[in-house]
C-alpha positions as CSV (number, residue, x, y, z in Angstrom):
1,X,174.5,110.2,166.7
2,X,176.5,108.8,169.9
3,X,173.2,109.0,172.0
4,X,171.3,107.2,169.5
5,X,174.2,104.5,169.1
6,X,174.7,104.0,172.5
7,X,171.0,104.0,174.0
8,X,169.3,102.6,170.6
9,X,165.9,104.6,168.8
10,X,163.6,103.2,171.2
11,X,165.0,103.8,174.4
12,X,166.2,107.6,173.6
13,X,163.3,110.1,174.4
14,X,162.9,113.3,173.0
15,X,164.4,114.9,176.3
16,X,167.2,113.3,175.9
17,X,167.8,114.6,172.6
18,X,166.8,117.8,173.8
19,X,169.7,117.6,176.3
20,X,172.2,116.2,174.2
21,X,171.8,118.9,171.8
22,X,171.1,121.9,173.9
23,X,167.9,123.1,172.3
24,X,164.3,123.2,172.7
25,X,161.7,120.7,172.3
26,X,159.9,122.6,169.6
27,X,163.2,123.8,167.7
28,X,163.8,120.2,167.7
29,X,160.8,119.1,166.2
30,X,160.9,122.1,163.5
31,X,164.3,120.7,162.4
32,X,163.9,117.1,162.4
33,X,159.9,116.4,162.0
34,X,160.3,113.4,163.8
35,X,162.7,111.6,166.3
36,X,162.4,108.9,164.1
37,X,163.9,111.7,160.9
38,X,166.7,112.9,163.5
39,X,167.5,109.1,164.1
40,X,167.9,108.4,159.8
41,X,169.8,111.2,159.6
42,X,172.3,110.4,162.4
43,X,172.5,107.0,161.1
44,X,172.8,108.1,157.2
45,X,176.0,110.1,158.7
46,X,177.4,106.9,160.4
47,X,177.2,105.1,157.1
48,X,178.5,107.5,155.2
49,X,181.8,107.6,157.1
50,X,181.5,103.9,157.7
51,X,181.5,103.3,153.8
52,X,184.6,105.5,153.6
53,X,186.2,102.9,155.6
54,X,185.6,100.4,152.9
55,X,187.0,102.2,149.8
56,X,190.3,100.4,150.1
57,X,188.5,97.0,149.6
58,X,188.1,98.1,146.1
59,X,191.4,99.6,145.2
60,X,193.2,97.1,142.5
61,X,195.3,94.6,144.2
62,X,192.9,94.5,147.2
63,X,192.4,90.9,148.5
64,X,193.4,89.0,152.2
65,X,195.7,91.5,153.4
66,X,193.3,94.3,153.1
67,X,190.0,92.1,154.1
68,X,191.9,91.8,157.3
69,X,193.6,94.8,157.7
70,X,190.0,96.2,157.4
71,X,188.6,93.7,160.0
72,X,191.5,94.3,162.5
73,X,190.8,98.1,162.0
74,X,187.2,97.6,163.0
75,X,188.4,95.9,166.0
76,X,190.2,98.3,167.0
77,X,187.9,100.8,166.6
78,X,185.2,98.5,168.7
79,X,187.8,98.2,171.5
80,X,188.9,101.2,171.8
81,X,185.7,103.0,172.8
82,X,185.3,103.7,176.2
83,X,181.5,102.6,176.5
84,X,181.9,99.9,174.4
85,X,179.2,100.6,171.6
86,X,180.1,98.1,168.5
87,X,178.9,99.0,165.2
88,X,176.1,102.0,165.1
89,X,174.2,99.9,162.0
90,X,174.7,96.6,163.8
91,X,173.1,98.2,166.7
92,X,169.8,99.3,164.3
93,X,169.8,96.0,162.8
94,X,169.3,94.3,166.3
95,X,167.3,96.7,167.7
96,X,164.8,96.1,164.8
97,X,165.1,99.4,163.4
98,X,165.0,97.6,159.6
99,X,161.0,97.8,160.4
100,X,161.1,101.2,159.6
101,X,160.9,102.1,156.0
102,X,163.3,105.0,155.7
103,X,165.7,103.6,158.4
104,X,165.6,100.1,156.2
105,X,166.8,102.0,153.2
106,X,169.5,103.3,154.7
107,X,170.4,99.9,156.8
108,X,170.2,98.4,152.9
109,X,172.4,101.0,151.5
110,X,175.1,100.3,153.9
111,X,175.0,96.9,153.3
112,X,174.9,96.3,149.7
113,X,178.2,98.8,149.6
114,X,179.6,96.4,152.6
115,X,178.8,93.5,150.2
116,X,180.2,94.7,146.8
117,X,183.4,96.1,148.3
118,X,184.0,92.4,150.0
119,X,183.4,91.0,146.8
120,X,186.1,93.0,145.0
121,X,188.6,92.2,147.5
122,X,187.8,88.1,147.7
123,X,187.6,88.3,143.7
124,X,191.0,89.9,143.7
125,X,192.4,87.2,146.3
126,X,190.9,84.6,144.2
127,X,192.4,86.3,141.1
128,X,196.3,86.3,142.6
129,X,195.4,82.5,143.9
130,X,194.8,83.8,148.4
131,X,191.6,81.6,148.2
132,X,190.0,79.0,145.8
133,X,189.7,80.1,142.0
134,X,185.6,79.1,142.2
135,X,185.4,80.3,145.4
136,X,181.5,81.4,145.8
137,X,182.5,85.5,146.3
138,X,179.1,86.5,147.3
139,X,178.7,83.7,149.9
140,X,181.9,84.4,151.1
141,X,181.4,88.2,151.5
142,X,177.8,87.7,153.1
143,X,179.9,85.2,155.6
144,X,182.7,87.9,156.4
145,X,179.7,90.6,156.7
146,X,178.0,88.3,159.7
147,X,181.3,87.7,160.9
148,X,181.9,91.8,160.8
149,X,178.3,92.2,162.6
150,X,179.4,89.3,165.4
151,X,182.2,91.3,166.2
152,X,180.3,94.4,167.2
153,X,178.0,92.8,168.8
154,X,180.6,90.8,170.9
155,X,182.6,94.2,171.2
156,X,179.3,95.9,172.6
157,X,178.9,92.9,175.3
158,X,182.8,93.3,175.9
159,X,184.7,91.0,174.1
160,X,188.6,91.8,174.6
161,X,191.2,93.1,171.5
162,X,192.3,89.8,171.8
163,X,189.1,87.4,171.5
164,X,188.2,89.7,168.3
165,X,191.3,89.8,166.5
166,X,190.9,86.0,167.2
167,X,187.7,85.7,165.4
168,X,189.2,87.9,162.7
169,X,191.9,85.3,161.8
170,X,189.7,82.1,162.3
171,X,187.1,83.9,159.8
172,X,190.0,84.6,157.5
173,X,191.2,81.0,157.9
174,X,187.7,79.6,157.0
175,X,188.0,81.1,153.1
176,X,188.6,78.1,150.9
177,X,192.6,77.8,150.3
178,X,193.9,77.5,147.0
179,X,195.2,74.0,145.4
């Protein structure tokens, strides 16, 4: 999974995969098919523990604090890597891995879960009066998800703690207030 995040699909061979996990070229392609299969499954695990990061979006009572407490825990996540590798699905977006079928499904999975936990979080800060009462919820959770996939790819380029936890608050700022 960390080889394909960090070099992309397209620019990790078959040796390399071979390398990174010690085995043979034809073992390799009796497990997995395809590079293209071992890359779905790497990035099905990444989401998988990704979307376990967004559980507490949907908790009752969720709204701003947890939207950014899950933002600021992304950036620290992003800065604390040594090589700097942002987001493993932000990473496949940009790449262009969405052009593939099977790795599009996945890339769509994680982001409708992305989408409705954001949505039960800004509904509950709208609820207890944190943002506007007809705040748009779905606008504003497709705006925090760009915001979310800036961030990686500012981390990956290598953006400081302190420029993305700055870009965390202005996002958070932009919500519509309450009267």
């Amino acid at each position: 999974m960390e080889l394909f995040w960090r070099q992309g699909l397209q620019a990790t061979t078959m040796s390399d995969l071979q390398r990174a996990l010690g085995i043979g070229r034809q073992s390799l392609y009796n497990t997995f098919d395809s590079r293209e299969a071992l890359f779905e499954q790497a990035l099905a695990r990444y989401v998988d523990k990704a979307m376990g990061s967004v559980a507490s979006l949907r908790e009752a009572g969720a709204g701003l604090q947890e939207l950014r407490a899950f933002m600021l825990t992304a950036v620290e996540g992003f800065a604390s890597q040594p090589q700097r590798m942002g987001c493993f699905i932000t990473q496949t977006v940009v790449e262009g891995g969405a052009q593939n079928e099977a790795i599009a499904r996945v890339l769509a999975l994680a982001e409708a879960n992305r989408q409705s936990a954001f949505v039960a979080a800004l509904t509950g800060a709208a609820s207890r009066g944190e943002i506007a009462a007809d705040a748009d919820v779905d606008h504003l959770a497709r705006y925090l998800g760009s915001q979310m996939a800036g961030l990686a790819v500012m981390a990956r380029t290598g953006a400081d703690r302190e420029t993305l936890n700055g870009i965390v608050d202005t996002a958070l700022q932009a919500l519509p207030p309450a009267p």
